[in-house]
PDB file of N, CA, C and O in Angstrom:
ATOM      1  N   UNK A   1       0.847  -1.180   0.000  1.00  0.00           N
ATOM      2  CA  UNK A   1       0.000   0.000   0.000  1.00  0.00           C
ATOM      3  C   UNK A   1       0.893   1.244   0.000  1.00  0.00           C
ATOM      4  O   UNK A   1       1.459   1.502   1.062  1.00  0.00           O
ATOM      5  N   UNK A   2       1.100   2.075  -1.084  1.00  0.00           N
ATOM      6  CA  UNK A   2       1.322   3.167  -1.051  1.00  0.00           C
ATOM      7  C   UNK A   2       1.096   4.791   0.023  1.00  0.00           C
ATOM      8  O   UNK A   2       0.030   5.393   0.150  1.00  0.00           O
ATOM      9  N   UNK A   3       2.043   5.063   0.474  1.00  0.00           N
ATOM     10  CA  UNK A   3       1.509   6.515   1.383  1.00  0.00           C
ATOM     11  C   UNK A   3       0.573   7.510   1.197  1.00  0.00           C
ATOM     12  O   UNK A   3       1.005   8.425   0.495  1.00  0.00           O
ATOM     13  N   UNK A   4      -0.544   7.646   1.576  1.00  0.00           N
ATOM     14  CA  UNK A   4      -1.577   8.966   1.293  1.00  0.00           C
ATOM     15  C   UNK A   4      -0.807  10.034   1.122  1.00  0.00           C
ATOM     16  O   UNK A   4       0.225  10.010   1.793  1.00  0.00           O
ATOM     17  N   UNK A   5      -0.981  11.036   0.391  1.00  0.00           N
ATOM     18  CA  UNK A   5      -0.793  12.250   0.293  1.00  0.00           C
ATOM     19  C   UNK A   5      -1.742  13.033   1.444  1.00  0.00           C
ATOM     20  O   UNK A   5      -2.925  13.095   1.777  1.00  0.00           O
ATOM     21  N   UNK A   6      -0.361  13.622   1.849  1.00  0.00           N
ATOM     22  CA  UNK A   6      -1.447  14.785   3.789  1.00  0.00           C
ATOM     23  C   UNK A   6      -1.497  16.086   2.827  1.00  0.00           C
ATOM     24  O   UNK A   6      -0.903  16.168   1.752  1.00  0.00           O
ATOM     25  N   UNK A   7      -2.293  17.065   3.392  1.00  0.00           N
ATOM     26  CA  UNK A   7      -2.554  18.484   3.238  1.00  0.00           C
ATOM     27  C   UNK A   7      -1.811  19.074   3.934  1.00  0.00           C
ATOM     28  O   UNK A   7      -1.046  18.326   4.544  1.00  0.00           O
ATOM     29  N   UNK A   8      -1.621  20.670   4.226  1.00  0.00           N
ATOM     30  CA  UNK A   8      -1.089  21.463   4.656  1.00  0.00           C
ATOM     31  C   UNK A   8      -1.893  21.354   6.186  1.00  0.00           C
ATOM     32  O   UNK A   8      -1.297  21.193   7.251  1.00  0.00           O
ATOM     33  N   UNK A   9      -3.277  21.473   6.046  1.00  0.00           N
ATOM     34  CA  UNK A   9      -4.188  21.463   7.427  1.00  0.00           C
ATOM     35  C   UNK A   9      -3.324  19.886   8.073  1.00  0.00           C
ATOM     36  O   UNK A   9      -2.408  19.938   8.893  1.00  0.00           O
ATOM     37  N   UNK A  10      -3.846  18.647   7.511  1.00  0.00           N
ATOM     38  CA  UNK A  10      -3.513  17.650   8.026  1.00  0.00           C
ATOM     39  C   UNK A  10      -1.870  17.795   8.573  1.00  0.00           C
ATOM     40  O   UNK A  10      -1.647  17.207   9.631  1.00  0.00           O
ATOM     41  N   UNK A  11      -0.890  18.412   8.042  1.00  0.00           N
ATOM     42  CA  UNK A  11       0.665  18.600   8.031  1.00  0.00           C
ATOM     43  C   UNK A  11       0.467  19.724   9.935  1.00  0.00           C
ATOM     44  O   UNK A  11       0.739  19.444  11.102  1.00  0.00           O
ATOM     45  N   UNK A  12      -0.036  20.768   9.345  1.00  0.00           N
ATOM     46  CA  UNK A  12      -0.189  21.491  11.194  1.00  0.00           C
ATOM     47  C   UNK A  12      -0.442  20.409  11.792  1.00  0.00           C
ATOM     48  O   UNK A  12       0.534  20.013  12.429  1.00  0.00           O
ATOM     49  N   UNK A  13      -1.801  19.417  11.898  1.00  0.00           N
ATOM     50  CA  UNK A  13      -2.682  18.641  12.595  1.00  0.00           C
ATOM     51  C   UNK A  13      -1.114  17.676  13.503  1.00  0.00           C
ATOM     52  O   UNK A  13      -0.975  17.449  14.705  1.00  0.00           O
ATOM     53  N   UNK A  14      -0.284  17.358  12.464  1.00  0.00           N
ATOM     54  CA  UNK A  14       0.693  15.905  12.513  1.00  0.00           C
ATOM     55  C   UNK A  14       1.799  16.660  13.632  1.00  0.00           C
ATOM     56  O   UNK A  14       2.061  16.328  14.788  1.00  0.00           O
ATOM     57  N   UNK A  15       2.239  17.612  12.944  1.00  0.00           N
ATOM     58  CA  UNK A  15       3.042  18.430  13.452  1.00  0.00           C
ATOM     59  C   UNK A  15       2.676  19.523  14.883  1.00  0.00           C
ATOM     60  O   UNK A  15       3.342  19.493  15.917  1.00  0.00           O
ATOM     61  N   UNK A  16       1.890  20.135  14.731  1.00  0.00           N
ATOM     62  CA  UNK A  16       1.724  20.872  15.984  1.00  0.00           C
ATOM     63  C   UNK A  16       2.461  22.332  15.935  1.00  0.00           C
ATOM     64  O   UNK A  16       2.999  23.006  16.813  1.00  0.00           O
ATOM     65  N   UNK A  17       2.222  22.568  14.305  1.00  0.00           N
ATOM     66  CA  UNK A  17       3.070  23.914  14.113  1.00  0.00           C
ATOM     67  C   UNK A  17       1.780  25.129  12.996  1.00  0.00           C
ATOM     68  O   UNK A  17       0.817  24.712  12.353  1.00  0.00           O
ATOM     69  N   UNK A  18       2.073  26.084  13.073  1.00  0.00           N
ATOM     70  CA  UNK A  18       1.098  27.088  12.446  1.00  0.00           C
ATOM     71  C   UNK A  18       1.192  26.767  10.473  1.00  0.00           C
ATOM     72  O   UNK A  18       2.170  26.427   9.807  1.00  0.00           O
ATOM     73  N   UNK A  19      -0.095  27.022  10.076  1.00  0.00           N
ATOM     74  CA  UNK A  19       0.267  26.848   8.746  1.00  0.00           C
ATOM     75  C   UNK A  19       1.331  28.035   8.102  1.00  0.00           C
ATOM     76  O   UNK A  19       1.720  28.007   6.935  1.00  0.00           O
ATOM     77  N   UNK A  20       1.650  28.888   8.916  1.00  0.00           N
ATOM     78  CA  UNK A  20       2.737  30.672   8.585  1.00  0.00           C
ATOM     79  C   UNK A  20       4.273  29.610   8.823  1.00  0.00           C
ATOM     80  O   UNK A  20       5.297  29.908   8.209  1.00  0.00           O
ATOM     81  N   UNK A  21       4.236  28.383   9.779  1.00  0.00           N
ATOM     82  CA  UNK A  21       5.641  27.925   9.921  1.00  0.00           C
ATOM     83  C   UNK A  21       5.764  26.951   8.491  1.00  0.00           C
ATOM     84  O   UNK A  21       6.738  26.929   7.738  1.00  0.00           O
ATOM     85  N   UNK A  22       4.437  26.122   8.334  1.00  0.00           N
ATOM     86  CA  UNK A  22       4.627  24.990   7.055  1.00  0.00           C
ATOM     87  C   UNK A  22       5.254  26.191   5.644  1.00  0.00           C
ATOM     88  O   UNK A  22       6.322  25.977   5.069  1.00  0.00           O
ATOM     89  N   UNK A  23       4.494  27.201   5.360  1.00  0.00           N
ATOM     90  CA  UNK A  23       5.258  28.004   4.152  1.00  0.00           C
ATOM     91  C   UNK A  23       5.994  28.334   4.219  1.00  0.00           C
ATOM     92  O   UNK A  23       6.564  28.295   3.129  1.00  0.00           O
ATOM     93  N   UNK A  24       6.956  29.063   5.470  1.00  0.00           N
ATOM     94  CA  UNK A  24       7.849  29.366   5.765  1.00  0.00           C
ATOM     95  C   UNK A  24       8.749  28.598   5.143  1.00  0.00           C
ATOM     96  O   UNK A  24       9.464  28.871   4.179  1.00  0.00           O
ATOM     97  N   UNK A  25       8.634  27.348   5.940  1.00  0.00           N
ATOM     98  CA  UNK A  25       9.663  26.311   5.571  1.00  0.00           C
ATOM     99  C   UNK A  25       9.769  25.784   4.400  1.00  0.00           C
ATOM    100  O   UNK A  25      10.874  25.275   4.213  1.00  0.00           O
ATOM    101  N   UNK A  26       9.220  25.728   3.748  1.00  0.00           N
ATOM    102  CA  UNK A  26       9.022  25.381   2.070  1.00  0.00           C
ATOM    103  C   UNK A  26      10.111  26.324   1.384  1.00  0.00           C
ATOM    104  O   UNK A  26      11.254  26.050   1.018  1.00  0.00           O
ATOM    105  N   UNK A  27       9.500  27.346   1.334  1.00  0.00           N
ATOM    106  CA  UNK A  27      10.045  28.788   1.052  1.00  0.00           C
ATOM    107  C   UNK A  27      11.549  28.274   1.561  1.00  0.00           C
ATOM    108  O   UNK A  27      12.240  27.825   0.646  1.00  0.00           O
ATOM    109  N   UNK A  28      12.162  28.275   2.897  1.00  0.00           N
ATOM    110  CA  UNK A  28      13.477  29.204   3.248  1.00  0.00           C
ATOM    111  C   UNK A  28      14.642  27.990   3.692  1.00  0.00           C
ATOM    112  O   UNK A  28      15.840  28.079   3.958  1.00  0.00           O
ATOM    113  N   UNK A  29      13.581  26.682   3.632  1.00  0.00           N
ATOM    114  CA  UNK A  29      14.348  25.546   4.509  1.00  0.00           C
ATOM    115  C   UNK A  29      14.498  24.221   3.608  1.00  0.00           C
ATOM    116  O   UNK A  29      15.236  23.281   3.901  1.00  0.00           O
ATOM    117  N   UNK A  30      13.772  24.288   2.592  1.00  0.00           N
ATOM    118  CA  UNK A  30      13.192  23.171   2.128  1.00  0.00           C
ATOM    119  C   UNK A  30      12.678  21.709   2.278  1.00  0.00           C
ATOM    120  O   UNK A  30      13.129  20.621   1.923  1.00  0.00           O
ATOM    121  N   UNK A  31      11.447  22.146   3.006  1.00  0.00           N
ATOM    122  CA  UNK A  31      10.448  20.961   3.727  1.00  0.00           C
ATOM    123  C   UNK A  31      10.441  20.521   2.647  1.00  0.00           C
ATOM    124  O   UNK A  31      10.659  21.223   1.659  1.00  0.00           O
ATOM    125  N   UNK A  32      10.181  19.215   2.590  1.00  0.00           N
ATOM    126  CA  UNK A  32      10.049  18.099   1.648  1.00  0.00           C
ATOM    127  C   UNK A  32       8.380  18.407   1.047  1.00  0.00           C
ATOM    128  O   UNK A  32       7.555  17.585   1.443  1.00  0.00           O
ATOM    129  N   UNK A  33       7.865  19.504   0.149  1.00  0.00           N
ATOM    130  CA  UNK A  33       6.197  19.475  -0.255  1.00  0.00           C
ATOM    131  C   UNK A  33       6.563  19.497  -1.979  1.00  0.00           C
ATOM    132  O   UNK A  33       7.521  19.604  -2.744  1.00  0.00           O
ATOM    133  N   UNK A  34       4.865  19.289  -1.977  1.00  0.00           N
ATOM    134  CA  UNK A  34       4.918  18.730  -3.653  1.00  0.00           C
ATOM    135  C   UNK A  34       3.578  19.325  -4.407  1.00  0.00           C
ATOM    136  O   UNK A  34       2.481  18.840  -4.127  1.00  0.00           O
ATOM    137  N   UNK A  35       3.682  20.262  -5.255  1.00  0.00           N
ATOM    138  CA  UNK A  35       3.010  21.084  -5.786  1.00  0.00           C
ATOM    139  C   UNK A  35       2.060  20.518  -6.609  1.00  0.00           C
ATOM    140  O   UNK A  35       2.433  19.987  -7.655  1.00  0.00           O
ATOM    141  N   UNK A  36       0.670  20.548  -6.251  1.00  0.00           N
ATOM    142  CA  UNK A  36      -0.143  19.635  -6.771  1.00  0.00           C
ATOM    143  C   UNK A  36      -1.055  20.947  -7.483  1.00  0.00           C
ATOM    144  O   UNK A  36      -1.747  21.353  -6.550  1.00  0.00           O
ATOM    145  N   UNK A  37      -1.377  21.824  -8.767  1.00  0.00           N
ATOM    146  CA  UNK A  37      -2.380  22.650  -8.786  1.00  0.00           C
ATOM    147  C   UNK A  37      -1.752  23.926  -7.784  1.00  0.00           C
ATOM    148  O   UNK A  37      -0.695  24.549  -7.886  1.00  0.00           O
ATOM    149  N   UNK A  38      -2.696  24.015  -6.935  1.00  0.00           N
ATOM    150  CA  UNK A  38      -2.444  25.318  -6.612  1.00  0.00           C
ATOM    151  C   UNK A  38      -1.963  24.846  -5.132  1.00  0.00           C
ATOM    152  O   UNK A  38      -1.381  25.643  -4.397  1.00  0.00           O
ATOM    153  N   UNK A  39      -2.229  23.547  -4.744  1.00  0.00           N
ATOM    154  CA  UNK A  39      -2.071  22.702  -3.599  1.00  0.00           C
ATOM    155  C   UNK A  39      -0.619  22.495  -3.211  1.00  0.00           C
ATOM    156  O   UNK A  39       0.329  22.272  -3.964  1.00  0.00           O
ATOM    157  N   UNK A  40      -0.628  22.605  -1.974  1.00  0.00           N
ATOM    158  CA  UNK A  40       1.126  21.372  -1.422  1.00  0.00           C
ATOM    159  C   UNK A  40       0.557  20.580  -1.019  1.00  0.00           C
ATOM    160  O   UNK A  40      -0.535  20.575  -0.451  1.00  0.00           O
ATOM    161  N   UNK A  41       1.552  19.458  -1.387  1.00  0.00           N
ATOM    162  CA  UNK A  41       0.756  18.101  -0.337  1.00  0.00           C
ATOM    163  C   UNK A  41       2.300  17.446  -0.181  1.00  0.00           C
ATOM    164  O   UNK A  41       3.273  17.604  -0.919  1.00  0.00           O
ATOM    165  N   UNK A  42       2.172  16.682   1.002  1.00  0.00           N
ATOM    166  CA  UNK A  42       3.415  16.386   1.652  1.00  0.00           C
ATOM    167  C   UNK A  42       3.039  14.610   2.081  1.00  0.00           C
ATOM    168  O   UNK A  42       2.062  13.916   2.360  1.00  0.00           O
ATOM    169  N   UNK A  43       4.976  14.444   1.860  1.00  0.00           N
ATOM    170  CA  UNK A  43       4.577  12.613   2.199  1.00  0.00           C
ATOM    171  C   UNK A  43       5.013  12.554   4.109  1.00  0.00           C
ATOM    172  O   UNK A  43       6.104  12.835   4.605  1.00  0.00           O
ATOM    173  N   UNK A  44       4.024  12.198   4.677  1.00  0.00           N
ATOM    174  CA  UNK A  44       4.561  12.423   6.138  1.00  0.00           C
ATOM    175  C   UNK A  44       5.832  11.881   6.621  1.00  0.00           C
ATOM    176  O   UNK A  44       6.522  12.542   7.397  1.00  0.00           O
ATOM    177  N   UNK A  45       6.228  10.584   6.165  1.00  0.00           N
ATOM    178  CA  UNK A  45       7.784  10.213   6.165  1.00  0.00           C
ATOM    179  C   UNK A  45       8.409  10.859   5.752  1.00  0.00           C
ATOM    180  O   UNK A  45       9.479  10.819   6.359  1.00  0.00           O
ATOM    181  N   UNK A  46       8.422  11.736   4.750  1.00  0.00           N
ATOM    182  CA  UNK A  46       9.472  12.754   4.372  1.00  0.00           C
ATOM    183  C   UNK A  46       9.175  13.557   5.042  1.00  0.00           C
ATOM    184  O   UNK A  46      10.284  13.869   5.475  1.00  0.00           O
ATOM    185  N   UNK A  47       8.424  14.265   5.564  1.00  0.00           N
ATOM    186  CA  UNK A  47       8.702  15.246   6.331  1.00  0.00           C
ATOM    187  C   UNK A  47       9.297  14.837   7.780  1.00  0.00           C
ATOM    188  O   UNK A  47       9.977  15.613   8.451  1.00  0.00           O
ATOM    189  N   UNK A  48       8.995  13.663   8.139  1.00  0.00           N
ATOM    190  CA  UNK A  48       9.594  13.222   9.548  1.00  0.00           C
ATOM    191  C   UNK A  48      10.689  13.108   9.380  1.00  0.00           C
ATOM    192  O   UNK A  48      11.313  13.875  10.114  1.00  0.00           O
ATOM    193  N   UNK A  49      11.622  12.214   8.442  1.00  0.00           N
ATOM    194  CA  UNK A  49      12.766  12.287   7.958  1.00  0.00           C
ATOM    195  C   UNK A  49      13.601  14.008   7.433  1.00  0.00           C
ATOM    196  O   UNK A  49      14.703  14.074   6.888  1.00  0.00           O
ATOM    197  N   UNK A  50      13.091  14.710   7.638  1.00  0.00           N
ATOM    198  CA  UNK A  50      13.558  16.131   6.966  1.00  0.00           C
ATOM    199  C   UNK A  50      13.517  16.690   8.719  1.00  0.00           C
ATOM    200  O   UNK A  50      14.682  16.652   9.114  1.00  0.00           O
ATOM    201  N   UNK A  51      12.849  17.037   9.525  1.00  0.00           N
ATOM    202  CA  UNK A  51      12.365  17.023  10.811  1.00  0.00           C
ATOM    203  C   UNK A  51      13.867  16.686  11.310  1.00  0.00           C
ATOM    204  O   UNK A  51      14.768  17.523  11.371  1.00  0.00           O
ATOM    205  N   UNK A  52      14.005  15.054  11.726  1.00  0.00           N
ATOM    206  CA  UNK A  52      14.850  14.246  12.308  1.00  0.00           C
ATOM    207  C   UNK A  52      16.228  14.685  12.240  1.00  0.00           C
ATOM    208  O   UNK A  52      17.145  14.662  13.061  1.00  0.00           O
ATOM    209  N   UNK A  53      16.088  15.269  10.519  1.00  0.00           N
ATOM    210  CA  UNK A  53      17.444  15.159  10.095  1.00  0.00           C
ATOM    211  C   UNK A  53      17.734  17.480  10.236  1.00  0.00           C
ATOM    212  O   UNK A  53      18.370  18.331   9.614  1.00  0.00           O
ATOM    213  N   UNK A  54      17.127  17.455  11.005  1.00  0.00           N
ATOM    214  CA  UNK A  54      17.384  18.674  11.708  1.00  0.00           C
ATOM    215  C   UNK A  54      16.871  20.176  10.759  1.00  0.00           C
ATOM    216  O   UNK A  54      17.028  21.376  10.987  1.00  0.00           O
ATOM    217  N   UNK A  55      16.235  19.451   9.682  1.00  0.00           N
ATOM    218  CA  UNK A  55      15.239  20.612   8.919  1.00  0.00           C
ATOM    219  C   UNK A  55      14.386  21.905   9.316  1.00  0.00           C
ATOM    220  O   UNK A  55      14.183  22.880   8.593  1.00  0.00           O
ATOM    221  N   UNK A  56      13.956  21.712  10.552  1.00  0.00           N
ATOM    222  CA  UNK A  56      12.940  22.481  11.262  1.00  0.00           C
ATOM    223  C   UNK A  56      13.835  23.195  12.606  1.00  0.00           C
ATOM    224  O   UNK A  56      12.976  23.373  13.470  1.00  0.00           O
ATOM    225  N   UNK A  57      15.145  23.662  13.132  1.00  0.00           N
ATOM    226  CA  UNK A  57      15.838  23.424  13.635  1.00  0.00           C
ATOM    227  C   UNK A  57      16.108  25.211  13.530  1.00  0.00           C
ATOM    228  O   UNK A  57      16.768  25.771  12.655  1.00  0.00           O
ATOM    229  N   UNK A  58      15.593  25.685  14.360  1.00  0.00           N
ATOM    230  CA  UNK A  58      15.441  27.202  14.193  1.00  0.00           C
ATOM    231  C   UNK A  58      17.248  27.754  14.901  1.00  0.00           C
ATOM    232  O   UNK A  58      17.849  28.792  14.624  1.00  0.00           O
ATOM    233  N   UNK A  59      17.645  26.749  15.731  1.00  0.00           N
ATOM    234  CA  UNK A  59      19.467  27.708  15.426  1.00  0.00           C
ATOM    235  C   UNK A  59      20.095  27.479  14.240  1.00  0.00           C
ATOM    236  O   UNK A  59      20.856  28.227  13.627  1.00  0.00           O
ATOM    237  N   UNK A  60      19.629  26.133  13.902  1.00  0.00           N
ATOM    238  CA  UNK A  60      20.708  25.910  12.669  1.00  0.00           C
ATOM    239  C   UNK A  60      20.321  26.529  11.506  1.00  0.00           C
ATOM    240  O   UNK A  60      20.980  26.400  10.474  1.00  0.00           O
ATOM    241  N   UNK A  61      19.375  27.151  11.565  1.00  0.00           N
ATOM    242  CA  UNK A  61      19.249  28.229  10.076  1.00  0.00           C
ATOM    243  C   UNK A  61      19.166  29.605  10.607  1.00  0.00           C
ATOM    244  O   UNK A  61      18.498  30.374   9.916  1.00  0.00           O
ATOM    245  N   UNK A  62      19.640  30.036  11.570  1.00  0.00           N
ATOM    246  CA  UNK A  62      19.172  30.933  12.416  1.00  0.00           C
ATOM    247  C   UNK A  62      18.234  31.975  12.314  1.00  0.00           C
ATOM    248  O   UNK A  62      18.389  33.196  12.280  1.00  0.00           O
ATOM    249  N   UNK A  63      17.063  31.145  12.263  1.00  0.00           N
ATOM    250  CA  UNK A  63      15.732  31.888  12.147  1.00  0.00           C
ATOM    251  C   UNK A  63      15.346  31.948  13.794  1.00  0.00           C
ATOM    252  O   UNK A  63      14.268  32.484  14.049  1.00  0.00           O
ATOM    253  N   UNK A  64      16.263  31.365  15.100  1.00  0.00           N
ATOM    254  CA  UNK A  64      15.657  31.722  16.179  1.00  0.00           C
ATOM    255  C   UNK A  64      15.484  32.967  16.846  1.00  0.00           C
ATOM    256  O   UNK A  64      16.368  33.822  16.798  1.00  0.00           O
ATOM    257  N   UNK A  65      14.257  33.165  17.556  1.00  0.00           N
ATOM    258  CA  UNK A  65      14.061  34.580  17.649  1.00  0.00           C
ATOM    259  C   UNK A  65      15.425  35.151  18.712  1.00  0.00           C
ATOM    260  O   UNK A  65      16.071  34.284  19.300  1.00  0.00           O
ATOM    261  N   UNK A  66      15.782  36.584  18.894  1.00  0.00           N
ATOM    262  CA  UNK A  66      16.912  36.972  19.485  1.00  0.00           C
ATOM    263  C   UNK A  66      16.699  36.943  21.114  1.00  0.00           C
ATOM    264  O   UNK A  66      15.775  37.449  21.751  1.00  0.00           O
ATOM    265  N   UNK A  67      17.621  36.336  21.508  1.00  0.00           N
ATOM    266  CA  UNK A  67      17.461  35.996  23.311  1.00  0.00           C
ATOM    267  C   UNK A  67      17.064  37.878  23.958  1.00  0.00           C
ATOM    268  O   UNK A  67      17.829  38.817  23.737  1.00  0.00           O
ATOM    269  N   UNK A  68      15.721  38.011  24.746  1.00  0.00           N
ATOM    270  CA  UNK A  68      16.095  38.875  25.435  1.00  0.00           C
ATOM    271  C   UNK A  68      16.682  39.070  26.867  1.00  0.00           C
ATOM    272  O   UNK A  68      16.805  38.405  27.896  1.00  0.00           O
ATOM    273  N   UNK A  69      17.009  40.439  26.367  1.00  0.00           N
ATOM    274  CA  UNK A  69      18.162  40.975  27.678  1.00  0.00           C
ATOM    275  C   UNK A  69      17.458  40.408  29.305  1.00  0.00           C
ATOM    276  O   UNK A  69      16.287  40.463  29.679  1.00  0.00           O
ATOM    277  N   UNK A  70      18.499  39.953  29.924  1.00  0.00           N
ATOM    278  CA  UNK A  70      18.093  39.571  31.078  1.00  0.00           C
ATOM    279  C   UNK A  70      18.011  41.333  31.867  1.00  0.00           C
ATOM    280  O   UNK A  70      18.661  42.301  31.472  1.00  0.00           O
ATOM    281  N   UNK A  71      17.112  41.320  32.935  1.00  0.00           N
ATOM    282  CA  UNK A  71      16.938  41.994  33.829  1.00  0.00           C
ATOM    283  C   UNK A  71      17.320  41.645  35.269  1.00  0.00           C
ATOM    284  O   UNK A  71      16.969  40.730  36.014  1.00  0.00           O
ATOM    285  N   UNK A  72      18.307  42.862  35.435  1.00  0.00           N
ATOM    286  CA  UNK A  72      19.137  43.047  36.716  1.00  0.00           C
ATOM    287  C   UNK A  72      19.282  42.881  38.240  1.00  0.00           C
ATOM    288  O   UNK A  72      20.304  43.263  38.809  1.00  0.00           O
TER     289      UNK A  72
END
């Protein structure tokens, strides 16, 4: 049996992240999605495997937000 194709909704649902982080990452990181029409649709093993392999990993692309200043 072949893998279903997930949606972007179903991809937040799996993940636990905003649909503003799934484009993001397409865009700047390259999440593993697949341009169907006007659609992405994503294979969930590839994205777990992209994940694992430190894809989503906000120091290592340093998209993490900037530490604020501690108070005195």
């Amino acid at each position: 049996m072949t893998e279903p194709w997930v949606s972007v909704e179903q991809l937040v649902e799996h993940l636990g992240v905003t649909r503003d982080s799934i484009y993001r990452w397409i865009s700047r990181r390259g999440l593993p999605a697949h341009r169907v029409g006007r659609l992405w649709k994503f294979k969930v093993s590839e994205v777990d495997e992209w994940i694992r392999g430190g894809g989503a990993d906000e120091e290592k692309h340093g998209d993490a937000a900037p530490a604020s200043p501690r108070k005195k």
